[in-house]
N, C-alpha and C positions, 0 to 999 in steps of 0.2 A: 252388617258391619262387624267387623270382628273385636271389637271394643264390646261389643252388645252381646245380652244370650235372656232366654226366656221369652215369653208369650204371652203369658197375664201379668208374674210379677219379674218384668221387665228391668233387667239392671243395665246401666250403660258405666263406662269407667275412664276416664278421664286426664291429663294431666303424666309427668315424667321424674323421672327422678329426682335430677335436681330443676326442673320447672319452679315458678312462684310459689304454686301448691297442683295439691294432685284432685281426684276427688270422685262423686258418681254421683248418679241420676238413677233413681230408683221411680218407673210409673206403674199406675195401677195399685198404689198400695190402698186399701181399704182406709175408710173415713172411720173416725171413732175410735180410733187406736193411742191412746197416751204413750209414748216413750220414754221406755223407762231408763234415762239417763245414765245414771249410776249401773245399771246393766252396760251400757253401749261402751262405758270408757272401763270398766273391768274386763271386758271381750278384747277391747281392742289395746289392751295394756298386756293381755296375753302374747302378742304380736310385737309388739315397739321394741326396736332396738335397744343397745346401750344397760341392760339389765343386769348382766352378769358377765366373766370372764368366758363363755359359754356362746354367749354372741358377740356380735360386730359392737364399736365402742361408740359407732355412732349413734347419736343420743336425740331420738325425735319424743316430741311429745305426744304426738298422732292426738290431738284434741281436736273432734269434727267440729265446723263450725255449720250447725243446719241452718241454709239460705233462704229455702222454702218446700212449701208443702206442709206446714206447720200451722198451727191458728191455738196459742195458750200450752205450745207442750202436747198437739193433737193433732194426727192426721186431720189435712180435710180434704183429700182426694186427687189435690193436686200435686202432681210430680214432687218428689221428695229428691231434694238436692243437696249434697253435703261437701264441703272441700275442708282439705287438711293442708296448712301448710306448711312449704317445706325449710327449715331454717338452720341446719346444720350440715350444707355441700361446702364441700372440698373441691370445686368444680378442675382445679388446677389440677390433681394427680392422674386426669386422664387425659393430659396435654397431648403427650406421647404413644396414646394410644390411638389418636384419630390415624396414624398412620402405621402402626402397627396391633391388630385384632387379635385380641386375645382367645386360646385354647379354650374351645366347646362352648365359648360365646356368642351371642347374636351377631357380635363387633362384625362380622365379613360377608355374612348371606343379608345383614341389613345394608352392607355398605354396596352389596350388588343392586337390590333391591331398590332402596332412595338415592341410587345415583351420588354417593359420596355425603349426602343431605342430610344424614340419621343422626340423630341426638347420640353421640356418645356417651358423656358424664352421667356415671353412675349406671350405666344400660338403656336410659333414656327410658321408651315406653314398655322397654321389655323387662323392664328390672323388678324386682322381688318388693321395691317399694310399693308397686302398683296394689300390692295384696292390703294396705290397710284400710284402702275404701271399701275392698272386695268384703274385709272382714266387716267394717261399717255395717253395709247388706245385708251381711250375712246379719249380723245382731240383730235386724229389725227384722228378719226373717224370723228369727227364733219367737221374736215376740208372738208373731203372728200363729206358728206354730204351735206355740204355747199354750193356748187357748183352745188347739186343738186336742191337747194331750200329747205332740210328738215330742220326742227328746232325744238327743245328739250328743255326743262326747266321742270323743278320739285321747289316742294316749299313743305315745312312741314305742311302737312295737319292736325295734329292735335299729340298732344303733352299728356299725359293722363288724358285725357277726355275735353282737351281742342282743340276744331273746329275751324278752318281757313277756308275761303271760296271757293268753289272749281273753279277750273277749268272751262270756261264757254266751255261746251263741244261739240260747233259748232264752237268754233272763239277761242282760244287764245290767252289772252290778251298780248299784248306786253311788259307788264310792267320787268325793270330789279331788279331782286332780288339779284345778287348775290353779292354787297355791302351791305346787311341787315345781323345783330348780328344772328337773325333767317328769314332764306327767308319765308317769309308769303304774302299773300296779304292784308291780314287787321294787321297793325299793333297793333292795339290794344289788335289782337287776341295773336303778339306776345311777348307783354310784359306778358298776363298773362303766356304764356306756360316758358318764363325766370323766372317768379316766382315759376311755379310747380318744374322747375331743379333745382333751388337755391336752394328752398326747402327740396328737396329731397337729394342733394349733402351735404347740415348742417347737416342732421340728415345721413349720411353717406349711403345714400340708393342712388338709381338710379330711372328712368320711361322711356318709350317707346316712343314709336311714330309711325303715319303713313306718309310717304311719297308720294304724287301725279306727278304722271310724265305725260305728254304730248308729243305726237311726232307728227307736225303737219308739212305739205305739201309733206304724204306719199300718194304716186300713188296708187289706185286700183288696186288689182291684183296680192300683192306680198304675198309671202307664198304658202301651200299646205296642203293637208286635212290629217285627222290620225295623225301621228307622227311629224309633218313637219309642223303646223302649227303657226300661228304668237304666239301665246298665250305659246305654247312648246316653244318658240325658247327662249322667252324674260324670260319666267319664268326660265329657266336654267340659262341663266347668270344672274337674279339679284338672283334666290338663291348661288348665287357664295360667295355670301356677306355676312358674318359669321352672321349678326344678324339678319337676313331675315326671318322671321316665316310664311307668307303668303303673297297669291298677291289675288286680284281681277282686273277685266277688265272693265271698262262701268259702268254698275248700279251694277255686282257684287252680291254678297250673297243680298244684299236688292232685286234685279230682283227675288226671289224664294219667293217674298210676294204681289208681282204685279200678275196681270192679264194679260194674252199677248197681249189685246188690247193697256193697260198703257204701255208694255214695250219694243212692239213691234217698231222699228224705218219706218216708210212711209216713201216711194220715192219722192219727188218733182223733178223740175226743176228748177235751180234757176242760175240767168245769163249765160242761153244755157248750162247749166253741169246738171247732174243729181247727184244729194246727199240727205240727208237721214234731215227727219224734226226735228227728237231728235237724241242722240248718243247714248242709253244705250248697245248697244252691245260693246263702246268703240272702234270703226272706223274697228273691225273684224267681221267675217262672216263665218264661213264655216272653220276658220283657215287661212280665207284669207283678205286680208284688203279691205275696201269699197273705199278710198280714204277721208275719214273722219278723224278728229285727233284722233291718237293710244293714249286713255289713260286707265294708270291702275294706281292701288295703289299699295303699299307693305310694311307690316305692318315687325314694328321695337322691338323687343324685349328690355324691360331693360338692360342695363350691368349686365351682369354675375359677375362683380367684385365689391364685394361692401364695407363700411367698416364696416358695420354690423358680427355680431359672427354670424356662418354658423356652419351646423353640415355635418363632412363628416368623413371619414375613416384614418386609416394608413393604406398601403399595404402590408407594409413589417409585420407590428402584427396582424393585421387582425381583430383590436379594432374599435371604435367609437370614435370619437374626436370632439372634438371645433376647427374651424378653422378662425380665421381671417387674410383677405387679406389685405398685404401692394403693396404699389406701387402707380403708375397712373391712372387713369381710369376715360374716359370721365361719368357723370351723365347721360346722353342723346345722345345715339348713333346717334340717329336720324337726330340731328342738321349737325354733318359732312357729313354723307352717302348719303346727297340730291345731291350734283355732283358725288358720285360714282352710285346711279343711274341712272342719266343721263349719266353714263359712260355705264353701261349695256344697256340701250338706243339704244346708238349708236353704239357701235359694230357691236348688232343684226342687224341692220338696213344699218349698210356699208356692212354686210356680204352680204343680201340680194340685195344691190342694186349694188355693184361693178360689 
């Protein structure tokens, strides 16, 4: 099902935008796990609209309600179910839309696809909403993880055409982002990229971004070659995330302008371990990880929704129209979807390690 991804820890995801609520079905989670509450609604208050001039002004509270799979605040083995409901649609401003599809939205290959049937308001199953169970998941993911020793964090790599510092990609710095307006590591990088959104939100336009994610204290050896490997696994769930337009791993597209002397990673030995003296393959090999930190990027498309005039169709007259969107709509997807990647993250990486 394409609602569905993983194999042991099994997520499933549920529910539309403006639906009653939304929600997911997490199976296989291991018995004996307490959840840590106060974790799950810090993660996923990363994510919630309505926070700042910075995103959309619609104002969810994304409070999960867990249904079951619980027994005192503790896995007991059975399916972990959680829904969030949804209480703040406008369902009315996409009256005008069911017949006319909006620019590099779902609106028209969905409306081929369900025969006119497709939940339009708000994007229906395809919409950016769908990410707060995903992040859900991801949180109990982390838990799980936790305990293994892995650790995940992402920061907004760069906003358009504005650079934040990467990643130092032997060590991860510890530093905590997720109280920052934009998680960056140089802040000065990210008042300018608050300025490019300001910007671009006044003149009713939108901009992109790239995202850096890190997954540090994964064991050597997890994954499989061909179809199976780390690089498949991750790239599936963060394309899960409606504004996802490309990933790289390591050095990535710039690796295809080096020399394989420059790009190649050497073996050392360093405090009786053996690891690698650069990372540009991004902690993978073969499709299989080296025990180095797994990083990749994943680059963020503009919002589709802007307040700009757009040229797009009627369906029903089979003319040419002006279309301007009303409603909500963050300027920079990029800034919330930094903990739903770290939510794709973690999934992959509970899958594999459960």
């Amino acid at each position: 099902m394409s609602s569905s991804t993983g194999n042991k820890f099994k997520v499933q995801i549920f529910g539309q935008s403006h639906s009653e609520a939304i929600g997911v079905v997490i199976d296989s989670v291991p018995a004996g796990i307490r959840l840590d509450a106060e974790f799950i609604g810090k993660f996923m208050k990363r994510r919630a609209p309505g926070k700042n001039k910075l995103s959309t002004p619609r104002k969810e509270a994304d409070i999960p309600e867990i249904i079951s799979g619980l027994v005192d605040g503790v896995t007991c083995g059975a399916p972990v179910c959680a829904v969030i409901r949804n209480t703040n649609v406008h369902s009315s401003d996409y009256d005008f839309l069911k017949d006319h599809p909006r620019p590099s939205h779902s609106d028209y290959p969905a409306y081929i696809k369900y025969s006119g049937f497709n939940d339009i308001r708000g994007g229906g199953q395809f919409s950016g909403r769908l990410t707060a169970p995903l992040c859900f998941a991801g949180a109990v993911a982390m838990q799980i993880l936790k305990d293994k020793g892995v650790e995940i964090k992402a920061h907004v790599y760069s906003v358009n055409g504005v650079y934040d510092e990467p990643f130092n990609p032997l060590s991860v710095q510890p530093d905590d982002l997720t109280e920052k307006e934009i998680p960056v590591l140089n802040d000065e990088k990210g008042r300018l990229m608050a300025e490019k959104i300001t910007l671009a939100r006044q003149a009713g336009d939108s901009v992109g971004g790239i995202i850096e994610c890190a997954v540090s204290g994964v064991p050597a050896g997890l994954g499989d070659p061909m179809f199976d490997g780390i690089e498949n696994i991750i790239s599936r769930n963060v394309f899960a995330v409606p504004a996802v337009k490309g990933i790289e791993f390591g050095s990535g597209f710039s690796s295809s302008e080096k020399l394989g002397s420059e790009n190649n990673d050497n073996y050392i030995i360093k405090d009786g371990k053996i690891v690698t003296e650069t990372n540009n393959s991004g902690g993978i090999a073969g499709g299989i990880t080296t025990g180095m930190p797994v990083i990749f990027r994943a680059a963020v498309k503009p919002t589709a929704s802007i307040a700009k005039k757009q040229r797009t169709v009627s369906l029903s007259e089979m003319q040419e129209t002006d279309l301007e969107i009303k409603g909500r709509h963050d300027p920079c997807i990029a800034i919330r979807a930094v903990p739903v990647i770290e939510a794709c993250a973690a999934i992959t990486f509970a899958d594999l390690m459960i």
